[in-house]
C-alpha positions as CSV (number, residue, x, y, z in Angstrom):
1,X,243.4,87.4,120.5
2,X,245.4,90.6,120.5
3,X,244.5,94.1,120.0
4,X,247.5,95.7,118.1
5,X,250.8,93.9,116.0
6,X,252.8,94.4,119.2
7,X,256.1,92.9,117.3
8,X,255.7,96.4,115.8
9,X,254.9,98.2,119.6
10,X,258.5,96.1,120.6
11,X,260.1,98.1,117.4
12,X,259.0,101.2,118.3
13,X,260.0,100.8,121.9
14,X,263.4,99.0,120.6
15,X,264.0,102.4,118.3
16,X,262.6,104.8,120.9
17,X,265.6,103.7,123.8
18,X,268.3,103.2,120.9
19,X,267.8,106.9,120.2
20,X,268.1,107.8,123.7
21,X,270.9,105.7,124.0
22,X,272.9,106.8,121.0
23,X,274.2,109.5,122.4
24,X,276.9,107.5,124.3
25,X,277.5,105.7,120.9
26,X,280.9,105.9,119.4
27,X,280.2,105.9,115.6
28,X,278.0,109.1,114.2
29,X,274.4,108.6,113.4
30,X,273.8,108.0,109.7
31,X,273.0,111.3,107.9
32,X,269.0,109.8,107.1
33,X,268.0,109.0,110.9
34,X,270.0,112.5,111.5
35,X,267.2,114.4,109.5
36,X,264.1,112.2,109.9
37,X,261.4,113.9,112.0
38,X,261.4,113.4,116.1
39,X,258.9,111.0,116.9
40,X,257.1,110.1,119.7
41,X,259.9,108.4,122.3
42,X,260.1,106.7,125.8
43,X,262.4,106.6,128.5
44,X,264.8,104.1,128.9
45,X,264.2,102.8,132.5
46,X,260.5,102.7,131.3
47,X,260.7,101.0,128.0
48,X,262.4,98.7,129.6
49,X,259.4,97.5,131.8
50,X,257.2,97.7,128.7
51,X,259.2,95.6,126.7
52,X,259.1,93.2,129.5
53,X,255.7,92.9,130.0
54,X,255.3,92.7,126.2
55,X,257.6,89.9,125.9
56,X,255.9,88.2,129.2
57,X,252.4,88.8,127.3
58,X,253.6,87.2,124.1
59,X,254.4,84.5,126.3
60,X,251.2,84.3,127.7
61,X,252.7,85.2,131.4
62,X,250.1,87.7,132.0
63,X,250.5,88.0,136.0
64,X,253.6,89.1,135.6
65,X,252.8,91.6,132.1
66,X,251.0,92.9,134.7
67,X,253.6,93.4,137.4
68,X,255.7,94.8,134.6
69,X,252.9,97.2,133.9
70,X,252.3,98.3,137.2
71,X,256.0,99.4,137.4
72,X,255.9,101.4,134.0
73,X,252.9,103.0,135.4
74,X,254.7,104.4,138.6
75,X,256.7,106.6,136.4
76,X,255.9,109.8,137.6
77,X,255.2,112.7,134.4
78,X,254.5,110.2,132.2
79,X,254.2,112.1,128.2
80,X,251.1,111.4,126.4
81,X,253.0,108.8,124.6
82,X,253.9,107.1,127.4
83,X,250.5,106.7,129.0
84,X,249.3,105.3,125.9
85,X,251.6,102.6,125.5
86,X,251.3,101.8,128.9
87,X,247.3,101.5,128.4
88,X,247.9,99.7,125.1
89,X,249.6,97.0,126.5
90,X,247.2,96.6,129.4
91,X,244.4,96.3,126.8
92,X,246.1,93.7,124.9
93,X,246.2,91.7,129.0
94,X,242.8,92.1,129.9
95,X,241.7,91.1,126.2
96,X,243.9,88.4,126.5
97,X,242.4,87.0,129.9
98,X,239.0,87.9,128.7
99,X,238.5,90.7,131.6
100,X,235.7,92.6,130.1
101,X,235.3,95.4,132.7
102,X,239.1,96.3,131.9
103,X,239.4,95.7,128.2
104,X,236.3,98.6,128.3
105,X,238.6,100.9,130.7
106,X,241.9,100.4,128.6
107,X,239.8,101.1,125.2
108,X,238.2,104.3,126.6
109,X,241.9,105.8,127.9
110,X,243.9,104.5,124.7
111,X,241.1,106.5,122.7
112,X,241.0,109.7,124.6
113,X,245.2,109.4,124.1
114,X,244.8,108.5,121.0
115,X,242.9,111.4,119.8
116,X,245.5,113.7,120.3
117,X,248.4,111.7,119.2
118,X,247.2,109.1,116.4
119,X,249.5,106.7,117.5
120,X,247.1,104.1,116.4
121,X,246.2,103.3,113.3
122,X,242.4,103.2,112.2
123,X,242.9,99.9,111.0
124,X,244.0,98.8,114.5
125,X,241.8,101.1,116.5
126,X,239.2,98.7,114.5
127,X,240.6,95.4,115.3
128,X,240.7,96.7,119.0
129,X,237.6,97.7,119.2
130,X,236.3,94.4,118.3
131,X,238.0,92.7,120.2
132,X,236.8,94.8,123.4
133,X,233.1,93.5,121.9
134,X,234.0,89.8,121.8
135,X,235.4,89.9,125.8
136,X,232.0,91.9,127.0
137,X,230.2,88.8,124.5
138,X,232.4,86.1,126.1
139,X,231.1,87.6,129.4
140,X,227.5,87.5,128.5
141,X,227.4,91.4,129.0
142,X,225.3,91.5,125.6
143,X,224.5,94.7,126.2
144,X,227.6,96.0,126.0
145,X,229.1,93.5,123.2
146,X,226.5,94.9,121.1
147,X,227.5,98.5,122.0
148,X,231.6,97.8,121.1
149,X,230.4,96.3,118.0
150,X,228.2,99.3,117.3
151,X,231.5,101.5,117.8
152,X,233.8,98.9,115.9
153,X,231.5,99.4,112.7
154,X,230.9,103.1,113.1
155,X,234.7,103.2,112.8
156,X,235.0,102.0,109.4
157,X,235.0,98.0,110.6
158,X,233.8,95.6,107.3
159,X,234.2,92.5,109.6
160,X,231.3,89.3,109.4
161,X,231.9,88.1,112.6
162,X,231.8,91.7,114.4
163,X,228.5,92.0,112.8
164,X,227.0,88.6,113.5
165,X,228.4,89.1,117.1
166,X,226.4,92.2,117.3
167,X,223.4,91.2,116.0
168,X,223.7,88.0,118.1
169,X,224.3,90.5,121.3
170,X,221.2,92.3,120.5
171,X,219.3,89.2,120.4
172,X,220.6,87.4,123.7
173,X,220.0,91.2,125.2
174,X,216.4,91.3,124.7
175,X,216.2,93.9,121.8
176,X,214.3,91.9,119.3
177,X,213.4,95.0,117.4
178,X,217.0,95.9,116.8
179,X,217.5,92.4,115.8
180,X,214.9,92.6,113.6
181,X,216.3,96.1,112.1
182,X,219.6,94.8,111.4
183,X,218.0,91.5,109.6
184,X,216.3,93.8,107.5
185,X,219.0,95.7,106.5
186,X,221.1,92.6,105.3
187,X,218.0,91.2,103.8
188,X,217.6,94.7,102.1
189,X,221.6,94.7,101.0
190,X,221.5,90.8,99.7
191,X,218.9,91.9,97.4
192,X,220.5,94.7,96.2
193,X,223.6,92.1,95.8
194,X,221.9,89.6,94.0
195,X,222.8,87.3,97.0
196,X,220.8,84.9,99.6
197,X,220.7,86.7,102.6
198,X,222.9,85.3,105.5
199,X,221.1,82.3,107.2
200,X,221.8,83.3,110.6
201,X,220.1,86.9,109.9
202,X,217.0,85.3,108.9
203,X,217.0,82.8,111.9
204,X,217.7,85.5,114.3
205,X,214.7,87.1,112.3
206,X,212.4,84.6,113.0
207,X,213.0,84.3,116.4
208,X,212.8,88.1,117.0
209,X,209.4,88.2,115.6
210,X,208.6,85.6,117.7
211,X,209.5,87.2,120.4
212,X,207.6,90.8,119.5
213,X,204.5,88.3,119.0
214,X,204.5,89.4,115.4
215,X,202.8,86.6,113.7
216,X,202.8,88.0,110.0
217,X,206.8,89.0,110.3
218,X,207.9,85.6,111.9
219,X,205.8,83.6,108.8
220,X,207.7,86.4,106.4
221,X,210.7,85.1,108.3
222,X,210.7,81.8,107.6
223,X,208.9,82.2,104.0
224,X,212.4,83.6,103.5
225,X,214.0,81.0,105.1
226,X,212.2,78.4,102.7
227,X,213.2,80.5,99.8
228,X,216.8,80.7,100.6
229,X,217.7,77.7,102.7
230,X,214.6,75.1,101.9
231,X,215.0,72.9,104.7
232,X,213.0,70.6,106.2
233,X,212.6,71.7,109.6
234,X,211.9,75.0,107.7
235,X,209.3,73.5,106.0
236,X,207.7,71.8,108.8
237,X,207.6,75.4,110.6
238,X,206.7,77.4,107.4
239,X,203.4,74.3,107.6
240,X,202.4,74.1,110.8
241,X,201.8,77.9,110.8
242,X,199.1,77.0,107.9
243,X,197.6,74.8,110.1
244,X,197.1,77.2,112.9
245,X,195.3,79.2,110.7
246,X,192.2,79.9,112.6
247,X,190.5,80.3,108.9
248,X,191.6,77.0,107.1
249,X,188.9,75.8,105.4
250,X,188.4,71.9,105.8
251,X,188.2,71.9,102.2
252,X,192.3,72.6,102.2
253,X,193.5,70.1,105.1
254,X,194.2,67.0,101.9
255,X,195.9,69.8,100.1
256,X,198.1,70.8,103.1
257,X,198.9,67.5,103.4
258,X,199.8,66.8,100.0
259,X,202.2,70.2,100.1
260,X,204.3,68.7,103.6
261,X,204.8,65.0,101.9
262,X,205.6,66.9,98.8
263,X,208.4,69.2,101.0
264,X,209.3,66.3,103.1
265,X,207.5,68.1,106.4
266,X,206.0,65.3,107.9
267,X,207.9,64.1,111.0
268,X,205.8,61.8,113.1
269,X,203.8,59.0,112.7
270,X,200.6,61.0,113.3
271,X,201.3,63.2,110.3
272,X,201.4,60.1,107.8
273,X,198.5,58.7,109.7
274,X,196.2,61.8,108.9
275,X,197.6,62.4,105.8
276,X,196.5,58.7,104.7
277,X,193.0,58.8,106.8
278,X,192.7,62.0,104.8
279,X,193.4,60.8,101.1
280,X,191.6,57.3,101.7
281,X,188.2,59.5,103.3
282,X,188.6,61.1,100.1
283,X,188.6,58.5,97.5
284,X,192.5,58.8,96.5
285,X,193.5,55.2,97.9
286,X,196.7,55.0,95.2
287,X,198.1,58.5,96.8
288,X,197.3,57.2,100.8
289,X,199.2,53.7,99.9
290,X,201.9,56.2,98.4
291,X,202.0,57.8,101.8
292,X,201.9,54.9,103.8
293,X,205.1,53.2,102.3
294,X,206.8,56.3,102.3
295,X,206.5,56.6,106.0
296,X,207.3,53.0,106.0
297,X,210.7,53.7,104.5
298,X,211.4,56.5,107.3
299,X,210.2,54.2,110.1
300,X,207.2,55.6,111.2
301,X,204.4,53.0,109.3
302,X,204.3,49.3,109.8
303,X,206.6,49.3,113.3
304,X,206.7,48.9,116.9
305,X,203.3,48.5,119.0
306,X,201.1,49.6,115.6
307,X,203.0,47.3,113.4
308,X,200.0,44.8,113.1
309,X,197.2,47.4,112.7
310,X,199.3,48.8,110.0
311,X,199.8,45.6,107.9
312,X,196.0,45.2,107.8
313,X,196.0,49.2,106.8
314,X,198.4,48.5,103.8
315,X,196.7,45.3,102.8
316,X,193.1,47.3,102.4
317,X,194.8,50.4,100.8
318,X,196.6,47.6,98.2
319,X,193.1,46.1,97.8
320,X,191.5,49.3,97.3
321,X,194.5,51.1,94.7
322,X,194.2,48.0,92.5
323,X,190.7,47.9,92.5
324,X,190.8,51.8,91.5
325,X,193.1,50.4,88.9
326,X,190.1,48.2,87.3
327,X,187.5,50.5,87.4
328,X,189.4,53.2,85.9
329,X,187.9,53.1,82.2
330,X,184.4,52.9,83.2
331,X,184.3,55.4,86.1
332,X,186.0,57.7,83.2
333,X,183.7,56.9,80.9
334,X,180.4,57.4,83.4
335,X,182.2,61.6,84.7
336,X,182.2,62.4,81.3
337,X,178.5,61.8,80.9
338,X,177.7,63.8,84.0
339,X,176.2,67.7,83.8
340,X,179.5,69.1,85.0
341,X,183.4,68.5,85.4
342,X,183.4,67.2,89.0
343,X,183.7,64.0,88.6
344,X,186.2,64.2,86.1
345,X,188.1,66.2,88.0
346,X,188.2,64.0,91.1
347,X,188.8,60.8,89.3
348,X,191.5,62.5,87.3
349,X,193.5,63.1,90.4
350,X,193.3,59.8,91.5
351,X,194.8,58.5,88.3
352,X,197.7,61.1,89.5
353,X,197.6,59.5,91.7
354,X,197.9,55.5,90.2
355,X,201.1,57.1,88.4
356,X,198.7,57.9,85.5
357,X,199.7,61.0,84.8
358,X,199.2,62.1,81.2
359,X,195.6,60.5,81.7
360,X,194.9,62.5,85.2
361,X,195.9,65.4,84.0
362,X,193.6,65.5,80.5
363,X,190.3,64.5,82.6
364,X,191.5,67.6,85.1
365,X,191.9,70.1,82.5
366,X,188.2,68.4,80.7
367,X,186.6,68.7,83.6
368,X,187.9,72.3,84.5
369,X,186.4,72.8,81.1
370,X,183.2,71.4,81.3
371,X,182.4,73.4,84.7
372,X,183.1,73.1,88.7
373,X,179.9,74.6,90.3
374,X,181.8,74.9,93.7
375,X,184.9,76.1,94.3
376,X,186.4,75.5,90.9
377,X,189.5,77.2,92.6
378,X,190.2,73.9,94.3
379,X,190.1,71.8,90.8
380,X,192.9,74.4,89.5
381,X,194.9,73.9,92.3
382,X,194.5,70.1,91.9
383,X,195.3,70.1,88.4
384,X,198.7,72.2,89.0
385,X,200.0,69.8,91.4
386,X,199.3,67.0,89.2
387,X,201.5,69.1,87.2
388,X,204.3,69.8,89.7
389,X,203.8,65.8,90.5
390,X,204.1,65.0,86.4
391,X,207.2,67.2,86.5
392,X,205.3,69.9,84.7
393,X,206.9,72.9,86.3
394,X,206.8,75.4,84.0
395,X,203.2,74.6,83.4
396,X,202.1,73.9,87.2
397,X,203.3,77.8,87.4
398,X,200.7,79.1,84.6
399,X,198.4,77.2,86.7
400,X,199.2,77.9,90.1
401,X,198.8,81.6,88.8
402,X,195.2,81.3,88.2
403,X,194.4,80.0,91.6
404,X,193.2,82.3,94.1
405,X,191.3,82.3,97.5
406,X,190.7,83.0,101.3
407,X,191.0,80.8,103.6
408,X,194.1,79.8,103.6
409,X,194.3,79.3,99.9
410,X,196.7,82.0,98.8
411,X,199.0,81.1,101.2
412,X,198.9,77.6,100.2
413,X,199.5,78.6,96.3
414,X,202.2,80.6,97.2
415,X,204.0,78.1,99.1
416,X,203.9,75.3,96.8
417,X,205.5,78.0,94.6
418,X,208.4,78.4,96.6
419,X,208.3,74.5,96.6
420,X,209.3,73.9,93.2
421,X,211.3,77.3,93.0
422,X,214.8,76.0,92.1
423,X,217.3,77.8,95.0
């Protein structure tokens, strides 16, 4: 990591003692370098030590680019100039060997020098200034990386990595409500952009709003994260905060259930067990044996010390599915002579259930028809995941539209939104 081109510093200095030195030269200078413009120059005896300790820093000898230094740096009456280069290249050292409290020291004295003379280019007064930020980071002085970064980018820097090591800084320094600021600002510019907002932004969000407590901006946070990036430990997060929900209502657990199989959220064997307890206690024995072999094909049904208990599960959720199966026509025929659409609607999930889609779904919408005394907002929602499940989309979002509730049930609409949302 360097600070500034210094093949272009050994030029200057190079072109600095030639022009001292050409007055003992033979041969007149050439009529152009007779009327360009004086610039800055260096002694001879002096440029010599800094073109030693530049060629001992190229070659990574820094002890000695130091030794060098400190013998430049003896000159008495040293010009502007002078006491620039000479902090210039003892920048580019202590950047070099990652000495942060130095690399801040240099920066501050090549900036005051710099000021007067614009030696430096703005470009490179950039790069340096980054640089500086990435020592203090490497020194876990957050504080300050954050700071140099701050300065880099007030400077006209553009640079990814000096803005994800200053948001980064802010973080590991304990600001979490800068960190959240600058997430919202890329957020804010991504949307403007028509672009996903960076991943690490939103992570860094989402652990910021942790740590301010903020409950409603870390679920924002990883809503967002599920929108952009729609992974599944995302989607195990973005779930579990349903379920800590102090208002679920019971009346939501199956359908919680049925959004983390549906998003791939459920991680341990527990999950699938309640998830199955859940659908079987609730007359869907089709959707549990669905469950059941999908956690058997991620090893967490039918092994180790439950492998036994679970056989015997399978075999009476088999037995149960297939009896479902047989029953079907009459049960169908029996909720469509009751007062209202209840029992249509419930038996025309299970058939979602069986893989009976096109049938499920026409005794959901009847019996949303005929009439749902009690939450009716619960057969809606049934019906559009039968949708999503019969790869309805486009309807299942007319439907999911319609749905609306406390409790839990907004939420729960709005996320199996963002479920089928295509990225």
């Amino acid at each position: 990591m360097r600070t500034f081109p210094l093949n272009a510093l050994l030029a200057a200095l190079l072109l600095s003692g030639a022009s001292a030195m050409a007055q003992t030269a033979a041969a007149p200078a050439p009529a152009a370098a007779a009327s360009a413009p004086a610039g800055p120059s260096v002694r001879p005896e002096m440029g010599k030590h800094l073109i030693d300790a530049q060629n001992l820093l190229n070659e990574k000898k820094y002890a000695e680019a130091k030794e060098k230094l400190k013998l430049a740096s003896a000159f008495a009456d040293k010009s502007p100039y002078e006491n620039y280069l000479v902090a210039l290249l003892s920048l580019n050292v202590a950047v070099n060997e990652d000495d942060a409290p130095n690399s801040a020291k240099f920066m501050e004295q090549l900036l005051t020098l710099n000021a007067t003379g614009q030696w430096a280019k703005p470009a490179d007064v950039v790069t340096m200034l980054q640089n500086v930020g990435v020592v203090h980071y490497r020194a876990k002085d957050y504080a300050a990386a954050a700071s140099w970064m701050e300065r880099n980018l007030k400077e006209g820097g553009t640079s990814t990595a000096a803005k994800n090591v200053r948001i980064q800084s802010y973080t590991l320094a304990g600001n979490f409500q800068r960190t959240t600021e600058l997430a919202e600002e890329e957020i804010a510019l991504a949307k403007k952009e028509g672009r996903a907002p960076a991943l690490p932004y939103l992570e860094l969000l989402a652990q910021a709003r942790n740590q301010l407590k903020d409950a409603p901006g870390g679920t924002r946070a990883i809503e967002l994260l599920v929108t952009y990036y729609p992974k599944t430990d995302y989607w195990q997060s973005l779930v579990n905060r349903l379920w800590t929900r102090p208002d679920l209502t019971p009346a939501l657990h199956l359908d919680v259930f049925r959004l983390a199989f549906f998003t791939g959220a459920l991680a341990e064997t527990s999950d699938y067990q309640e998830y199955i307890d859940f659908a079987q206690r609730g007359g869907y024995s089709a959707e549990a044996l669905t469950a059941f072999d999908k956690g058997a094909e991620a090893g967490l049904m039918g092994t180790g010390a439950n492998v036994e208990a679970h056989k015997k599960l399978r075999a009476k959720l088999a037995a149960e599915a297939e009896q479902d199966k047989k029953t079907a026509a009459a049960d169908a025929a029996n909720a469509l002579k009751k007062p209202n659409g209840v029992a249509m609607v419930n038996l025309g999930y299970s058939l979602v259930g069986q893989g009976q889609f096109d049938k499920g779904i026409e005794l959901l919408e009847k019996g949303i028809a005929k009439g749902v005394p009690k939450r009716p907002e619960d057969a809606r929602l049934h019906l559009a995941i039968a949708q999503v499940l019969a790869g309805q989309t486009d309807k299942a979002k007319q439907t999911f539209a319609t749905v609306s509730g406390p409790a839990g049930m907004d939420d729960l609409v709005r996320y199996w939104l963002l479920a089928i949302r295509k990225p």
